[in-house]
C-alpha positions as CSV (number, residue, x, y, z in Angstrom):
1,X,0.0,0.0,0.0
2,X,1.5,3.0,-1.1
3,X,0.1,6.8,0.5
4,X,-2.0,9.1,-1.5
5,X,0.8,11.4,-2.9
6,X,3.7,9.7,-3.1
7,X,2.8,6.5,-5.9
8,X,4.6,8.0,-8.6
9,X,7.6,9.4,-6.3
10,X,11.4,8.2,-6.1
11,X,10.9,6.2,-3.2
12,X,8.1,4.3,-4.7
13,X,10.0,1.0,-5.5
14,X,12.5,1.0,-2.3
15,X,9.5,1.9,0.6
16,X,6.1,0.9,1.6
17,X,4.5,3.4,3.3
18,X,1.7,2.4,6.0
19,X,0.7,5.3,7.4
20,X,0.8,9.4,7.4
21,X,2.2,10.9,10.6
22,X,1.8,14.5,9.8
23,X,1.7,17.0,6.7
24,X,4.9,16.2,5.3
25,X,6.2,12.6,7.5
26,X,5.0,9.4,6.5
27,X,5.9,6.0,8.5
28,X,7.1,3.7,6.0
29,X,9.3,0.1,5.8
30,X,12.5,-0.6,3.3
31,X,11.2,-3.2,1.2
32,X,14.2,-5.5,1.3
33,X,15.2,-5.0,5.1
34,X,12.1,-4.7,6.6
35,X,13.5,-1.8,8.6
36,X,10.8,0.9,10.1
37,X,12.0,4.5,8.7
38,X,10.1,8.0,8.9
39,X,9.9,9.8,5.3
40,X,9.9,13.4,5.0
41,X,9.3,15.3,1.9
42,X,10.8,18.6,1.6
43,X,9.2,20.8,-1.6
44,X,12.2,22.6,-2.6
45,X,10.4,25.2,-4.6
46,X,8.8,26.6,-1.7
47,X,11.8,27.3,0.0
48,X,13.2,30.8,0.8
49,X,17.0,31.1,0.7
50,X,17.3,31.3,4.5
51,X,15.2,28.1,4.7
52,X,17.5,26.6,2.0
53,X,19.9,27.5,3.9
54,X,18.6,25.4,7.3
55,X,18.3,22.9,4.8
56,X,22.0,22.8,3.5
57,X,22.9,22.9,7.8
58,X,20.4,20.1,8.6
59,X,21.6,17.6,6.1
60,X,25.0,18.0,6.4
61,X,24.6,18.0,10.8
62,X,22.9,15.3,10.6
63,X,24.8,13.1,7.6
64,X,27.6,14.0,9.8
65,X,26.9,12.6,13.3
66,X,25.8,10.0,14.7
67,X,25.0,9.7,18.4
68,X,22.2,8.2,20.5
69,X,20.4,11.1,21.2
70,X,20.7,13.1,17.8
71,X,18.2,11.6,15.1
72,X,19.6,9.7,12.9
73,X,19.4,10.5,9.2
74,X,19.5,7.4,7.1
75,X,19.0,8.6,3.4
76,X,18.2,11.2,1.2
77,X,16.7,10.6,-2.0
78,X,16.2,13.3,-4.6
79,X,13.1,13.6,-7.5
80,X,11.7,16.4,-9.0
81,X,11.4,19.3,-7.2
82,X,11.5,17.7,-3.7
83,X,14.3,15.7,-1.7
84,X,12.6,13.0,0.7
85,X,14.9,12.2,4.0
86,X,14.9,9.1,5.5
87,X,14.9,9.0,9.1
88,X,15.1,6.2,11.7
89,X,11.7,5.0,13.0
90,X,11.6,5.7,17.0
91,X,8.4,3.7,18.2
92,X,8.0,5.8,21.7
93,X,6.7,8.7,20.0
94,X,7.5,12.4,20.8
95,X,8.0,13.8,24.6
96,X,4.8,16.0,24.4
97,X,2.5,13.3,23.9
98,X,4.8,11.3,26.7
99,X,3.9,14.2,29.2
100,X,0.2,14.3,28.0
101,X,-0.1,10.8,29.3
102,X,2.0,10.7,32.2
103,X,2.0,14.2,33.7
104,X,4.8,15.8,35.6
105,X,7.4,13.2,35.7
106,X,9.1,12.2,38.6
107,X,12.7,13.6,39.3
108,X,14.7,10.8,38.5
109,X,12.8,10.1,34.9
110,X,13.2,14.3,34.4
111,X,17.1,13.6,35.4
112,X,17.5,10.8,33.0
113,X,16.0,12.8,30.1
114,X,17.9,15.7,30.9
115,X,21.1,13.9,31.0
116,X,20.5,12.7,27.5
117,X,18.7,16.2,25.9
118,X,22.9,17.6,27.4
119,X,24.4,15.0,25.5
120,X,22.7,15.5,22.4
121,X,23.4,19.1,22.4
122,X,26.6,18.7,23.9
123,X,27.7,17.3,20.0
124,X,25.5,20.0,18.6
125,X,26.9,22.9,20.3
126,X,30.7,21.5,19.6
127,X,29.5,21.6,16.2
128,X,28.4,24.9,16.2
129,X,24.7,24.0,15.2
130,X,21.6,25.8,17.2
131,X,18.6,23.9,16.4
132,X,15.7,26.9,17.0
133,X,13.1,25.1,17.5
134,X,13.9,23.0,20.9
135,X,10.4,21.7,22.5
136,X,8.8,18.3,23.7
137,X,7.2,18.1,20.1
138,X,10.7,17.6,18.3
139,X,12.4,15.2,21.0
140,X,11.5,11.8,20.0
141,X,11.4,8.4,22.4
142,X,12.7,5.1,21.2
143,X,10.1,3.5,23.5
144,X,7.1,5.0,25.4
145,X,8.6,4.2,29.1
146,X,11.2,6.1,31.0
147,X,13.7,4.1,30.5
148,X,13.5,5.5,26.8
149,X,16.4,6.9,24.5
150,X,15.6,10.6,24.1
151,X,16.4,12.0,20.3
152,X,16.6,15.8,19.1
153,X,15.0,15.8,16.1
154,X,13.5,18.2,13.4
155,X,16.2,20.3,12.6
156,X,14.8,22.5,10.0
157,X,15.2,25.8,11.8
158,X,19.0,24.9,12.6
159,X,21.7,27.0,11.2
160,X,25.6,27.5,12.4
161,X,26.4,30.1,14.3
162,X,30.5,30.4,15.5
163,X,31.5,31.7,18.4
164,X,30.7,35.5,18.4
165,X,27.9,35.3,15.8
166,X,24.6,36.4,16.0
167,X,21.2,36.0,13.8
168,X,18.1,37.5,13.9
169,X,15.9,35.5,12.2
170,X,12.3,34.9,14.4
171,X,11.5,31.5,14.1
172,X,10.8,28.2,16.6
173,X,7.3,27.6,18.7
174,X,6.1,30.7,21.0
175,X,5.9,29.0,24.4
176,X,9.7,27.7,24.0
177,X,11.3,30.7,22.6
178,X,13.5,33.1,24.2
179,X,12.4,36.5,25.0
180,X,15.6,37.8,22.9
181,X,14.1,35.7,19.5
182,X,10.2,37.2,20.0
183,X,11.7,40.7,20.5
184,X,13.8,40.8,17.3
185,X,16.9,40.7,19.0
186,X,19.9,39.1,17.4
187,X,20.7,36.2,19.4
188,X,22.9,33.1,19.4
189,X,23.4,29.0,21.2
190,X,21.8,30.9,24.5
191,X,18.6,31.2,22.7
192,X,18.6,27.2,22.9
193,X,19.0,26.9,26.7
194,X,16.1,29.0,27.1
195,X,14.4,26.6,25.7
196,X,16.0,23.7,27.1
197,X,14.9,25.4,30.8
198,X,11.5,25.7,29.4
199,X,11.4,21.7,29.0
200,X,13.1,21.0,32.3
201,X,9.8,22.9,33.7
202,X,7.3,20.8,31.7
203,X,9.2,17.5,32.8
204,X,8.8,19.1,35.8
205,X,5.4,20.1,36.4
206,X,3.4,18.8,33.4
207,X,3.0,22.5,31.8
208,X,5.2,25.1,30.3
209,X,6.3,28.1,32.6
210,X,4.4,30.6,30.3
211,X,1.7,30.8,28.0
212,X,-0.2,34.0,26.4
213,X,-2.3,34.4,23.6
214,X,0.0,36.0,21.4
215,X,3.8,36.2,21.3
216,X,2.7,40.1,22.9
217,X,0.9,38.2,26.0
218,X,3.7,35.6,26.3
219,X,6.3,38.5,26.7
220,X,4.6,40.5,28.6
221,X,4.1,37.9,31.4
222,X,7.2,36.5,31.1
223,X,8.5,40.1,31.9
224,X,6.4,41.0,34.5
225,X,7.0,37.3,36.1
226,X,9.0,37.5,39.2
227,X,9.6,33.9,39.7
228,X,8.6,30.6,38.0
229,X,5.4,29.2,38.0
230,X,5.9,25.9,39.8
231,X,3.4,23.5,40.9
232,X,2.6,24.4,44.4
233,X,1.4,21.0,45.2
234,X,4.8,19.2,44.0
235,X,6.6,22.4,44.8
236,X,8.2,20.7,47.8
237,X,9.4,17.5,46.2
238,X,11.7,19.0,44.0
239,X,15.2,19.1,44.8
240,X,16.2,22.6,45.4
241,X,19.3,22.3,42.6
242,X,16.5,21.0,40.1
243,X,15.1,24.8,40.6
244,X,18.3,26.4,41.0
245,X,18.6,24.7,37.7
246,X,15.1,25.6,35.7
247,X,15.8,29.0,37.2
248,X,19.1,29.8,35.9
249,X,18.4,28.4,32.6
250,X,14.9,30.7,32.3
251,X,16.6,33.4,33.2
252,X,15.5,36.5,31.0
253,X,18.9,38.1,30.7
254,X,20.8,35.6,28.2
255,X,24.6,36.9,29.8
256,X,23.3,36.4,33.5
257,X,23.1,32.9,33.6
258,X,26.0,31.6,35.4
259,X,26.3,29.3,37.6
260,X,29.8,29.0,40.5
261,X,32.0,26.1,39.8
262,X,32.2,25.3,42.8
263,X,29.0,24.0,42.9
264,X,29.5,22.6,39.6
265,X,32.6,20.5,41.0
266,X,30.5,19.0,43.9
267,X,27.6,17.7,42.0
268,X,29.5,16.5,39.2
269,X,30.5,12.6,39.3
270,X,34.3,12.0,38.6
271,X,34.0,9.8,36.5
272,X,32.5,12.4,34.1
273,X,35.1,14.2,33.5
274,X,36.8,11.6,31.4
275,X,33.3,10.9,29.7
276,X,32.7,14.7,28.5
277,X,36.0,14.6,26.8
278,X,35.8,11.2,24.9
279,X,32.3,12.3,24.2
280,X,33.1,15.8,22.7
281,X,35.3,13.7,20.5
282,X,33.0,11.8,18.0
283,X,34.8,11.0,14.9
284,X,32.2,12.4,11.8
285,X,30.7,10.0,9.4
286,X,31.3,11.3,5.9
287,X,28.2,11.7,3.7
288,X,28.4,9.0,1.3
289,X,27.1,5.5,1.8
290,X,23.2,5.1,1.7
291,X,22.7,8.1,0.0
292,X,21.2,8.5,-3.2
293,X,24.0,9.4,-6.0
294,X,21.3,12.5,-7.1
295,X,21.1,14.4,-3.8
296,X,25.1,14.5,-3.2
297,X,25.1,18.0,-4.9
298,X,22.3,19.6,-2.4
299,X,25.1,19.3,0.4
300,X,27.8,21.6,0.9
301,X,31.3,19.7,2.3
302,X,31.5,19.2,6.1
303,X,34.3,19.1,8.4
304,X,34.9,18.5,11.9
305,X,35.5,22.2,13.5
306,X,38.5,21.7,16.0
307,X,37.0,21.8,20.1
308,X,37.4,24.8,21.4
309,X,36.7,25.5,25.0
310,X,34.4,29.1,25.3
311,X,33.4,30.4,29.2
312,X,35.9,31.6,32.1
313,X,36.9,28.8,34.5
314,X,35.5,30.5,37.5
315,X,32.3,30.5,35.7
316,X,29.7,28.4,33.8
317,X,27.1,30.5,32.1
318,X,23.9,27.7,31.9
319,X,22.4,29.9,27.8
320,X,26.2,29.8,26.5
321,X,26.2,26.0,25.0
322,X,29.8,25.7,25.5
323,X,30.9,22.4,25.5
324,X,31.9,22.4,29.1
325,X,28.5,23.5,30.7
326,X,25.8,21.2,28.8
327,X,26.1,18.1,29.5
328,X,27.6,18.6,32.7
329,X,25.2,20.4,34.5
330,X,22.2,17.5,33.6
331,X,25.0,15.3,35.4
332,X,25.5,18.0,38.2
333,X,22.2,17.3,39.1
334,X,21.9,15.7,42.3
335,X,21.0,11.7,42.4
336,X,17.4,10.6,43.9
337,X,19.4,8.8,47.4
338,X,20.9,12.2,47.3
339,X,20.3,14.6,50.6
C-alpha cells in the first residue's frame, strides 16, 4: 500500500509506506530490510534562501553525526522538485505526547532525560549548530517508558552560528522561545538553553512556565514574572538544585546565567570528566554510503570544527552552549538517594 501522494515518487520501488504521521512525515518500511523509517518530503520550490539555507545545515549535521540522542538520518533521495529524508523510525513517539499521558514526571525520569537532551546538544553545540526550535514536540522516544532513548529531532530551523555570531531571524514555537528571539533581537546558542529550561519545567510540572495568547501576552508575562510558576502542590518535592537549575536556565537576561563552579565541582560525578571529553570527540561519518547518488550536490562539504573550550573557568554561564557546561550540568544534578 502506497500513500496518497507519493505512488509515482522516487521512493516508490524502495519503501512501503503504512501510514501518514503528519503533513509532510510518513511512517514507511524498506522493502528488502524490513527496517521501520520515517519519510519526510521537503518541496524545494517553496523554499526561501534562508530556509534553503537550514536545509543545506540540517543535512550536512545530521549526515555527519551519529550519536544516541541526535536523530539519525538514514537517506536522502532526490526527484523532481523535492528531496525525501529518511529517518530512523523511533516507536516511543515524541516527549509532548509522553507528558500528555504521564503528567509531571518524577525527578529521576526528568534527570534521565535531561542527562541525554545535554548529551545530544553537547555534540550540537561543539558543532556549532543551534537547532531553533527545541520543545517536547521535536524530542522523540525510542520506547514510550522512562527508560527510553531521548532523540533531538527536526532540525529544519538549525543553522551555524560560530562563536561571536549572532542572527536574527524569528523562528521556533512561541511557548519555547527566548524572550531575545520574539523581540527581534539578534541572538545566538543561549537562545537554545532557554528553551532547554522551558522543558526541564514541563518535565517538571506537566506545563510550560508561560503561556499568552499572542507572542505580545507571552512577553509580557514573562516580563512581568518574578519567579517561576511551579506546581505548588509538588513544589516541595523538587530538589532545590532541580530549581536552582530551571531558574538559571529561564533566566531573561541571556549573559546572566552563570552558575559557580564550585557548585559545579560537587555535584559533578568524577567519572564524568573523562566521559565529557571522549564524548566531545566523535569522529564524523562522511556523507556518502546510503545516500542516493542525485542528492550529493544539495550538500555543501562538512568538516569536523577543532574543540574549542568558550566560558571563564571560574564560571559556567547555563544559555552559553559551551561544550563544558551542557552536559555537565544535567550530570551536576543531584541523584534521587541524594540529601
Amino acid at each position: 500500500m502506497m500513500a496518497e501522494g507519493l505512488t509515482n515518487t522516487a521512493i516508490a520501488g524502495d519503501f512501503e509506506v503504512r501510514e501518514r504521521l503528519a503533513s509532510v512525515l510518513w511512517r514507511a518500511v524498506h522493502r528488502k530490510s524490513g527496517r521501520e523509517v520515517v519519510v519526510k518530503q521537503v518541496n524545494l520550490s517553496g523554499l526561501s534562501r534562508k530556509l534553503r539555507d537550514c536545509l543545506d545545515c540540517e543535512l550536512n549535521f545530521l549526515a555527519s553525526v551519529r550519536h544516541p540522542n541526535i536523530i539519525r538520518l538514514l537517506d536522502v533521495i532526490q526527484d523532481d522538485g523535492c528531496i525525501f529524508l529518511i529517518f530512523e523510525f523511533c516507536p516511543g513517539g515524541n516527549l509532548a505526547t509522553f507528558i500528555q499521558h504521564t503528567g509531571h514526571l518524577n525527578e529521576d525520569t526528568v534527570r534521565k532525560f535531561m542527562r541525554q537532551l545535554g548529551a545530544g546538544m553537547e555534540v550540537m553545540h561543539v558543532h556549532h549548530i543551534i537547532h531553533r526550535d527545541l520543545k517536547p514536540e521535536n524530542i522523540l522516544l525510542s520506547a514510550p517508558s522512562c527508560d527510553a532513548v531521548l532523540k533531538i529531532a527536526d532540525f529544519g530551523f538549525a543553522r551555524v552560528v560560530h562563536p561571536g555570531q549572532h542572527i536574527d531571524m524569528v523562528c521556533g514555537t512561541s511557548s519555547y522561545m527566548a524572550p531575545e528571539v520574539m523581540q527581534f533581537q539578534k541572538y545566538d546558542d543561549k537562545a537554545d538553553m532557554w528553551s532547554l529550561g522551558a522543558i526541564l519545567f514541563e518535565l517538571l510540572n506537566g506545563y510550560p512556565p508561560y503561556c499568552g495568547r499572542n507572542n505580545v501576552q507571552l512577553l509580557q508575562n514573562i516580563r512581568k514574572s518574578s519567579s517561576l510558576p511551579f506546581s505548588q502542590s509538588i513544589l516541595s518535592s523538587f530538589h532545590a538544585d532541580s530549581l536552582d537549575l530551571c531558574t538559571r536556565l529561564l533566566c531573561q537576561d541571556p549573559g546572566c546565567c552563570c552558575i559557580a563552579c564550585d557548585w559545579f565541582r560537587r555535584r559533578l560525578p568524577h567519572q564524568f570528566h573523562l566521559q565529557m571529553l571522549l564524548s566531545t570527540g566523535i569522529k564524523p561519518c562522511s556523507y556518502t554510503g546510503g545516500v542516493n547518488a542525485k542528492a550529493t550536490s544539495i550538500v555543501v562539504a562538512w568538516k569536523a570544527p577543532a574543540l574549542s573550550m568558550h566560558g571563564k573557568p571560574d564560571s559556567i554561564n547555563l544559555r552559553k552552549g559551551c561544550a563544558t557546561s551542557i552536559q555537565g550540568i544535567f550530570f551536576a544534578l543531584p541523584d534521587g538517594d541524594e540529601s
